[in-house]
N, C-alpha and C positions, 0 to 999 in steps of 0.2 A: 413706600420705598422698598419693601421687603418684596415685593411684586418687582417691581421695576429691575430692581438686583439680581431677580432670579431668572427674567427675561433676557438680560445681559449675558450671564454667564450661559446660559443655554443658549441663545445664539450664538456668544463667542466660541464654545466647543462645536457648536454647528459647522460655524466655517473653519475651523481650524482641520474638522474630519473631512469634509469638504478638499479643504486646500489639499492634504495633505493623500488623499486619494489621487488629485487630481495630477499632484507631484510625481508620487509613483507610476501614474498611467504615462506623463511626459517622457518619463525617463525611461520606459521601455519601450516606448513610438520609436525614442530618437539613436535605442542600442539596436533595436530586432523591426523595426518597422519595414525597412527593404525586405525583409523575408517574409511579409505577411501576405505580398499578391500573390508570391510565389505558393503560399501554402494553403490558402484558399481555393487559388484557382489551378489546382493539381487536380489529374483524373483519377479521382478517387470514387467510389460507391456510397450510397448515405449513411450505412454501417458503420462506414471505414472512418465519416467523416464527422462522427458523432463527437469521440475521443480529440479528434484537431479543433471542436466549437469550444471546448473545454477547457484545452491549453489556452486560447486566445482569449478567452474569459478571466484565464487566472492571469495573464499574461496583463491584460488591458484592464485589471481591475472595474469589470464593465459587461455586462451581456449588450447593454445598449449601444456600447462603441461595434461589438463585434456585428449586433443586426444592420447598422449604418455601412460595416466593410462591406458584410454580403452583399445588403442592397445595390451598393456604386457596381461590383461584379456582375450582379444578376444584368444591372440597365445594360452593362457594355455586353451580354450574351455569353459571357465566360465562361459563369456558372447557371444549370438549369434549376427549375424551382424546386425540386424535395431532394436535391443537395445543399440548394440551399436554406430551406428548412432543419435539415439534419445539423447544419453550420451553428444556428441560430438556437434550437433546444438545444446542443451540446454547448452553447456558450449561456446558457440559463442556468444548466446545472453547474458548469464552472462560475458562476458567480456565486453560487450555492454554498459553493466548497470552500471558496474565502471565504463566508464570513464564518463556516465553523472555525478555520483558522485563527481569525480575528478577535474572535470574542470566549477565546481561551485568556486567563488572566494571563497575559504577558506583560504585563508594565513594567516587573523587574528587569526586565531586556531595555528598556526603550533607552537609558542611559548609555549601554554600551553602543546600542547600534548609531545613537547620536554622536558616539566616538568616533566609531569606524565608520560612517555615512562621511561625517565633517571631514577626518583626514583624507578620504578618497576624492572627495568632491572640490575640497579646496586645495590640495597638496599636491595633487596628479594632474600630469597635462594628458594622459592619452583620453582619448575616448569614450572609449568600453570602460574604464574605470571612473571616471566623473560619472559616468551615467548608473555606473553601479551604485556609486555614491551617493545621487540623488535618489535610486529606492531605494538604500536604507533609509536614510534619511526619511523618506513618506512615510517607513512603513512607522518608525520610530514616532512621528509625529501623529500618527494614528491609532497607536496605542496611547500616548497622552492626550491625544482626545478622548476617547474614551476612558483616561479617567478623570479626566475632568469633568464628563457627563454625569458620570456616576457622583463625585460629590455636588455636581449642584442640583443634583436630582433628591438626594440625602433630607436637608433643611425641611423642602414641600410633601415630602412623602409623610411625616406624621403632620402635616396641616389638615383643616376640616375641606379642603376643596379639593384633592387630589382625590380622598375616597367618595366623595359625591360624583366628580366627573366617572370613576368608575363605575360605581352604582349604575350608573346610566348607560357607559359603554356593556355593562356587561349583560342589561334587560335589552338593547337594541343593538345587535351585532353586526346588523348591514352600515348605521352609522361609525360604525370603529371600520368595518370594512373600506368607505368610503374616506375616511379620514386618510388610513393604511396610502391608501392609493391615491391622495390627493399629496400626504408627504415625501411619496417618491417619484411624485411628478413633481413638484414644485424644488423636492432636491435634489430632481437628475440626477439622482443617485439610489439604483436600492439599493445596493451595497452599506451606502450611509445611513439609508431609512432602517432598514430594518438593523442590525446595529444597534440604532438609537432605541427601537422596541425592544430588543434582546438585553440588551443591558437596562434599560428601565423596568423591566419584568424581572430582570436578577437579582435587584436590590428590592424588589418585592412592592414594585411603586403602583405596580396593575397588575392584576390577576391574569393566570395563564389564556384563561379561555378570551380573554379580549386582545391580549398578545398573540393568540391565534386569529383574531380577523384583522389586524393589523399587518401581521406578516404576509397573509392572503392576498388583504387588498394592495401592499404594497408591490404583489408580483405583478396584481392588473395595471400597478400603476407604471411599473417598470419596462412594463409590454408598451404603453402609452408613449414614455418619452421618445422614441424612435418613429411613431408614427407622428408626433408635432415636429420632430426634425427634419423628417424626411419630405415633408409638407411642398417643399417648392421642386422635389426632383421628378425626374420624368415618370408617368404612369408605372411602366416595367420594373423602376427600381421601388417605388412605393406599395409593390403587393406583398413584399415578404415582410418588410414587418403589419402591415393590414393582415395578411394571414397570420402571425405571429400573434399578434393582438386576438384575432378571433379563438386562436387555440387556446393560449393562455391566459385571456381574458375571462371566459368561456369555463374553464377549466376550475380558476379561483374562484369565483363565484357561486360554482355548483359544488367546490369543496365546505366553503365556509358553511353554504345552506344544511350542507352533510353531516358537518361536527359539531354544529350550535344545537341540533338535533339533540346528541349525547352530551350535554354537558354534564350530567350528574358524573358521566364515566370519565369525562376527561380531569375532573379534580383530583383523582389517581394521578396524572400525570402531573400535577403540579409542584410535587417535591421537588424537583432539579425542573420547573419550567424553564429557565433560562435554553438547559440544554435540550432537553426535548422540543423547546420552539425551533431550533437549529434544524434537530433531525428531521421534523416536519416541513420543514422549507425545502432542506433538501430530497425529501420521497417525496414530495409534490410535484418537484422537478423533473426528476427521476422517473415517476410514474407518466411524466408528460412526451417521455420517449416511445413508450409503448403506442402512440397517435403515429410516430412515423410512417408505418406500411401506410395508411390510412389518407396520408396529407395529398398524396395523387388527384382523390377527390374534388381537393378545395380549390385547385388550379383555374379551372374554371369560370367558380364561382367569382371567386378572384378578381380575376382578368376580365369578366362583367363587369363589376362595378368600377375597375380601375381599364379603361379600355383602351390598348396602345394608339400612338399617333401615327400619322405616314411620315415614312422616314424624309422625305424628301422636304415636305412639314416642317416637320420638328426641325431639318438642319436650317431653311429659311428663316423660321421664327425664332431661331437659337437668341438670347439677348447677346451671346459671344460674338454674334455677324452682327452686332448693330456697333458703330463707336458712340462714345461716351462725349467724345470732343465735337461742340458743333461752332459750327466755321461761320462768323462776322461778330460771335460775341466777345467781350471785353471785362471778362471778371477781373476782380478784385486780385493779386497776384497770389497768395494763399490757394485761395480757389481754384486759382490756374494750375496752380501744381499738385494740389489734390486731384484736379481731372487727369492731369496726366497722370497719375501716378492708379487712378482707375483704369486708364487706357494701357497702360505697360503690362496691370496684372489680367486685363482680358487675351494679352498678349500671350502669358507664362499658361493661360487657361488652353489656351489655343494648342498651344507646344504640348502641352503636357496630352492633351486628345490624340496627335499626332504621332507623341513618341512610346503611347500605349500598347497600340496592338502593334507595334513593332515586330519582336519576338513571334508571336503568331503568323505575322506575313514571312516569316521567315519558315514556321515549319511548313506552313500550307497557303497555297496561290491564293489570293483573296482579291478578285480584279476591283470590285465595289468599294472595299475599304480603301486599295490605293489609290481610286479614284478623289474618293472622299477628303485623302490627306491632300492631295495636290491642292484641291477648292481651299482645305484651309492653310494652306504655306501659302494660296493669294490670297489668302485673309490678313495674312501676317505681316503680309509685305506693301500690302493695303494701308495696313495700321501705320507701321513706321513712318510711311511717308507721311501719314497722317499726323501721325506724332512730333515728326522733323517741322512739317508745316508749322502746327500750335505752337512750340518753342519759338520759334523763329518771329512768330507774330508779336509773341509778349515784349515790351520797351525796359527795353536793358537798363535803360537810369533808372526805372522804378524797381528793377529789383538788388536787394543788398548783397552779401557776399556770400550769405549762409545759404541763399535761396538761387544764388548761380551755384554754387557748387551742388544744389539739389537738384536742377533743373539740366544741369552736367549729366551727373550721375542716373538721371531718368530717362535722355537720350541715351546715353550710353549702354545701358541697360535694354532699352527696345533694339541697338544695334546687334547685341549681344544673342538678343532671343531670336531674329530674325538669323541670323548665323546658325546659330543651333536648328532652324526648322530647318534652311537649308541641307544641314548634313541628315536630313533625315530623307528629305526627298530628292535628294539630288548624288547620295553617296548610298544610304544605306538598304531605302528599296529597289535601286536598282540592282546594289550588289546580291538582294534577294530575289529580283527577277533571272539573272546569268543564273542562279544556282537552280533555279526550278525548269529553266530554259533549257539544263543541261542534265536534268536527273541528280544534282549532287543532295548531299545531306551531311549535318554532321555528325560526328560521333556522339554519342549519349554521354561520353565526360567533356567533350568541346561546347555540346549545347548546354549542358547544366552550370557551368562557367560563363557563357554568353547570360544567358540567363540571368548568373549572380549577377551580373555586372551593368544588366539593363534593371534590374531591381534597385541598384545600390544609386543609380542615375537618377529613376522615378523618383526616389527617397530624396533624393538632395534637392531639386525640380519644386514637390512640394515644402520641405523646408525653405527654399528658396524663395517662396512666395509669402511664407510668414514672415523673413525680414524684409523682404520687401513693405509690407505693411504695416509694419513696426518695427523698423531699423533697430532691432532687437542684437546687441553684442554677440549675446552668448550662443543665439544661431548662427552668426558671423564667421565667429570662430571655428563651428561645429562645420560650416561647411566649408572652410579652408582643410578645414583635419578629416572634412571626407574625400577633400581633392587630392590630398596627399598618401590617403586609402586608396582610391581610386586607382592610380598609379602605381602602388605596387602590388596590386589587384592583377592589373592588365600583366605587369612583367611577370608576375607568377603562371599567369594563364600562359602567356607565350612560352614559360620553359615550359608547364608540361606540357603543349600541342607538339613541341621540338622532340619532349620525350616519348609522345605517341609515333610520332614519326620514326623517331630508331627503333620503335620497338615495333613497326612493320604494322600499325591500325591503315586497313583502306582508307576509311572516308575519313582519317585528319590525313592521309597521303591525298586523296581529291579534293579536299576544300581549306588546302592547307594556306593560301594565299589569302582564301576569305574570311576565315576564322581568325589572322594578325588582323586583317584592315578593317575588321569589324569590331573586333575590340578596343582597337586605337581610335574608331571616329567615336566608338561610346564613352571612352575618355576625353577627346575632343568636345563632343556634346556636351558631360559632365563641366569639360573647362568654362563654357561658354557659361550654363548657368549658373555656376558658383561665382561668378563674376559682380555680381550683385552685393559680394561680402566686401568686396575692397572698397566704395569710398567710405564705408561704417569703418570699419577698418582703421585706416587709412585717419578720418574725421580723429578719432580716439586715441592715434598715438599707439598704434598695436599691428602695423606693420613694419617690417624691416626694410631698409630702401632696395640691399640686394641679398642673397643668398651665398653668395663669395666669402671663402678667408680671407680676407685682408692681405695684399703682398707682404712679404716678408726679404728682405734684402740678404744677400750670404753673411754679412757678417750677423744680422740677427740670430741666422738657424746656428751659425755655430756659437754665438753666446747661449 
């Protein structure tokens, strides 16, 4: 029973660090996640871009969220390979960085922050403040996980099993390495893994020098998670963490080989192990920057083993050009609306390809790519009637009320997204073609504005596709409240292009017509996919029927 108990509570603190990581990572996707393509995929040098893998590290509580961004950037050609390398170690050592943060005794905080988490997140309707609310709250939940680690670690530390399993780690260092690295594969997290080593070596449960191939292995392992992620995406995007893995895969191994060497010298360090395992994680990091000139090399090699497709290929064999819905079958009415509701998100998968390199067709001609969007806006429009068809087929007396109003709401929704490609091939590349037809450009505070505003669009697009999948409330909401961001996004943008105008700017005086009607269809755009939140909505008793005062009669106003 003492066993079973003790397995309980160290996995209940597992997932609760776990959750509570995962918490704070959601919460800053859904305050700052618009600005993340923008700041990845900015012309920057690898130098330059060491410091921004860093932020996005401490940001996304994650070096492995940060390798899966670059990845998706790299496949679309945005970003080149030892930029994106630089993105990817500067987001190692920011994960570095938290957990020195982390695994400072902070738990007298966690009461307050659970204060000020709770009244933000439940008390506040704006945005940015719920969302702030939700990482206090993680972070607060993640300091009682760890300590609650710490006490159920407490009890087993003077048992006779704990210093026997050490005994062992500490004669055979490649197995604590491997363990290292099997924990923060299996918990997608090294932030979490190592953590759980740093604090179990602070209470004195394993000796420093096996806390040192744990930590090791957990970086090899943490280079890992990103290559089992990244598993199904196109060759191009799977070579940076493949080359990630090799550096720092590569790296740990030949470290740990290095210090199990000196052990006699590292029991010097053992006094404050806990914090010197920190500092060692992060100069390993640290030191793994010094590879940067170097990574040019591995391109390569790389791109041998990982070897791209023909584009022409890859867009035929896309599963996105295949439908999901095949035509004489008769499923079960559940199932039927499960298909469709896989055919509407191949739909949102479509749009969202479309309405990417937007921004870029705008700075510069790209006849290939708008070639490309057209084939998929008749993808789109492919679908819907496909979609229109399979509704239409299913026998209306078999289904109930909750499954018409789902089957409503999933037509209406492919009408929606089909609308939205529309304004993309049919208003906004063209409105890109006149401006290249004619020499125009915009000014550098008009496009950094266009820009916000196709960011803030992409963001809501993808949000849009997790309610879709999980008619999830509190996305629902979130993207009603970024439609009504959105909005006064755009009116702000029109007074200052108004004010670039009196203040005598050329190019918002020549592209001053395209710069309004390009930010109104990106609100238009935006309107069409947030459309997805009203029957959730709507279902729950969380919309209002209008937007209107109430009439008021003259003798009311003057009572």
């Amino acid at each position: 029973m003492i066993i079973l108990a003790f397995l309980t509570q160290l996995f209940g603190a597992t997932m609760l660090l776990l959750f509570a990581i995962r918490m704070v990572r959601t919460g800053i996707e859904r305050a700052f996640g618009a600005h993340f393509r923008r700041l990845v995929t900015s012309r920057r040098g690898p130098i330059q871009l060491i410091p921004l893998g860093v932020m996005l590290a401490i940001l996304l509580q994650s070096s492995a969220a940060v390798t899966l961004l670059v990845a998706g950037f790299a496949a679309g050609g945005t970003i080149a390979f030892v930029p994106a390398l630089a993105l990817v170690l500067g987001g190692d050592l920011g994960s570095a960085l938290i957990i020195q943060v982390l695994s400072l005794k902070l738990d007298w905080m966690a009461p307050l922050l659970l204060v000020t988490g709770g009244i933000l997140f439940l008390k506040t309707e704006r945005r940015a403040l719920r969302q702030a609310g939700r990482i206090i709250l993680g972070i607060a939940l993640i300091l009682l996980s760890l300590d609650l680690l710490r006490e159920t670690m407490g009890p087993i530390r003077d048992s006779s099993f704990l210093p026997a399993m050490s005994a062992y780690l500490e004669r055979d260092f490649l197995t604590a390495f491997i363990a290292g690295a099997t924990l923060a594969f299996v918990m997608h997290s090294s932030v979490a893994a190592i953590l759980m080593c740093v604090t179990v070596v602070a209470i004195g449960a394993l000796p420093f020098s096996v806390g040192i191939s744990l930590v090791l292995g957990a970086n090899m392992g943490s280079a890992l998670i990103p290559v089992w992620l990244s598993r199904g995406y196109l060759p191009d995007a799977r070579r940076i963490p493949l080359a990630n893995l090799v550096i720092r895969g590569t790296a740990a191994l030949g470290a740990v080989m290095v210090l199990n060497g000196f052990q006699a010298q590292l029991e010097d360090f053992s006094g404050a192990g806990a914090q010197n395992l920190v500092l060692l994680h992060i100069a390993f990091n640290a030191a793994l920057l010094v590879i940067l000139p170097f990574c040019r090399f591995l391109e390569k090699p790389v791109a041998a083993l990982l070897p791209g497709e023909d584009s022409e290929a890859v867009e035929h064999d896309n599963p996105a050009y295949r439908s999901v819905l095949v035509k004489g079958e008769a499923p079960a009415i559940p199932q039927a609306l499960a298909n469709l509701r896989r055919e509407v998100l191949r739909m949102a998968g479509i749009v969202g390809d479309m309405f990417d390199p937007v921004m870029r067709i705008y700075a510069a001609p790209d006849a290939h790519r708008v070639k490309s969007i057209n084939k998929q806006d008749e993808v789109v429009n492919a679908t819907l009637d496909g979609v229109r068809s399979y509704a239409a087929a299913l026998p209306a007396e078999k289904l109930s009320r909750a499954q018409r109003k789902d089957l409503r709401a999933l037509v209406d929704y492919a009408i929606a997204l089909e609308a939205a490609g529309d304004i993309i091939v049919k208003r906004l590349l063209p409105l890109a073609g006149e401006m290249h037809a004619s020499g125009q450009k915009f000014s550098p505070s008009g496009r950094g504005e266009l820009a916000y505003i196709h960011e803030l669009a992409a963001g809501n697009l993808t949000l849009a596709t997790n309610v879709l999948i999980g008619s999830d409330i509190e996305g629902a909401r979130l993207l009603l409240e970024g439609k009504a961001e959105m909005g006064r996004i755009e009116r702000k943008s029109r007074k200052r292009h108004l004010k670039r105008l009196s203040q005598g700017d050329v190019d918002s005086l020549e592209t001053s017509d395209k710069h309004v009607e390009t930010a109104y269809l990106m609100k238009e755009f935006n309107s069409w996919i947030v459309s997805v939140a009203h029957p959730i909505l709507d279902r729950e008793g969380q919309l209002l029927e209008t937007r209107l005062v109430p009439e008021t009669t003259p003798g009311q106003i003057a009572e």
